[in-house]
Structure formats: structure tokens, C-alpha cells
N, C-alpha and C positions, 0 to 999 in steps of 0.2 A: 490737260488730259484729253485724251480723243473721245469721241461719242460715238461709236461707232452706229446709232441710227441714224443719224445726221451724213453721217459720210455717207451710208447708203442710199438716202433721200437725194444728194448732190450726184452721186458718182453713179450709180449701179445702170439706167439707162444706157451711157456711154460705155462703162464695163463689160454690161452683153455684149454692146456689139462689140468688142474687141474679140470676144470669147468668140459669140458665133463665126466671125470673119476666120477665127484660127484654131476653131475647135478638130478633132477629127471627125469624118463620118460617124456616125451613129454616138456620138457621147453628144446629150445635152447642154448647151449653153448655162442654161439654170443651175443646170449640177453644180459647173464648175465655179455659178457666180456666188454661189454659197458657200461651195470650198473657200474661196477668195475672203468673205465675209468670215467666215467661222476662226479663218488666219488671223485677219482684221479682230475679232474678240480678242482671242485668244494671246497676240502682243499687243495690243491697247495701252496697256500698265507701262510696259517698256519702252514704248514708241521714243524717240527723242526728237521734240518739234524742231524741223531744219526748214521750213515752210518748202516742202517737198513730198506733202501725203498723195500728191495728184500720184509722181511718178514712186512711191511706195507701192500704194496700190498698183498698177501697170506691173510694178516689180513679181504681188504676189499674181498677180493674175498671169504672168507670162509663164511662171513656172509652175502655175498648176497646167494651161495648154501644155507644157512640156511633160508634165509627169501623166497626163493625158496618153500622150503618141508612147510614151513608154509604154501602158498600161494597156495600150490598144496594142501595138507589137508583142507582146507578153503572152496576149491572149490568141492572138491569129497565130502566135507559135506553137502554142501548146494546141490549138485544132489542128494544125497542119500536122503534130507527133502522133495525134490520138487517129485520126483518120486513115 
């Protein structure tokens, strides 16, 4: 089973900077690296060891950058409707 402190202890230095390299303007690094981690709780139970947690992780952290640029388009829409 995963420990998800331990993965953070190993992984999350290298995690930021994935995030900050591909975050959008103005969403924090941190936010997303906890998203990333709270995914990490959240399937722990389920996980199925394929000795590939490096790029599981990498997995959730790319699609939270991506639901990121969603979330950030979303909202530079709705300014540009209301103005």
C-alpha cells in the first residue's frame, strides 16, 4: 500500500517544479501540488503497484495543469461576457 507522506517527502520538490514550469499565470504551484497530493489520498487504497508511482504521479499532476488552463479560460470568459 502507498504512504502517501513518504511519496510527498520523495516526490513533491520535483512536483512543484513541474507545476510551476506549466502552471497558468496567476494559479499557484502549491494549490495544484495539493490537488496532486489530495488525488494521491484519495486512490492510495486502489493504487495497483506496477513499480511506476514516479510517472502516476506526473499522470495526476499533468491533468490537474490541464484542468488548471480549463478553469483559467472559464473564467477569462465569463469576464470578457460580464464587461
Amino acid at each position: 500500500m502507498l504512504d502517501p507522506a513518504a511519496l510527498y517527502a520523495r516526490y513533491a520538490p520535483d512536483l512543484r517544479r513541474y507545476l510551476a514550469a506549466r502552471a497558468p499565470a496567476g494559479i499557484d504551484p502549491d494549490d495544484l501540488l495539493h490537488d496532486v497530493f489530495v488525488r494521491v489520498i484519495q486512490s492510495a487504497a486502489s493504487y495497483e503497484e506496477r513499480g511506476a508511482v514516479r510517472g502516476w504521479l506526473y499522470q495526476i499532476a499533468h491533468a490537474r495543469v490541464i484542468d488548471a488552463y480549463r478553469s483559467a479560460y472559464r473564467r477569462h470568459a465569463v469576464l470578457l461576457l460580464d464587461g
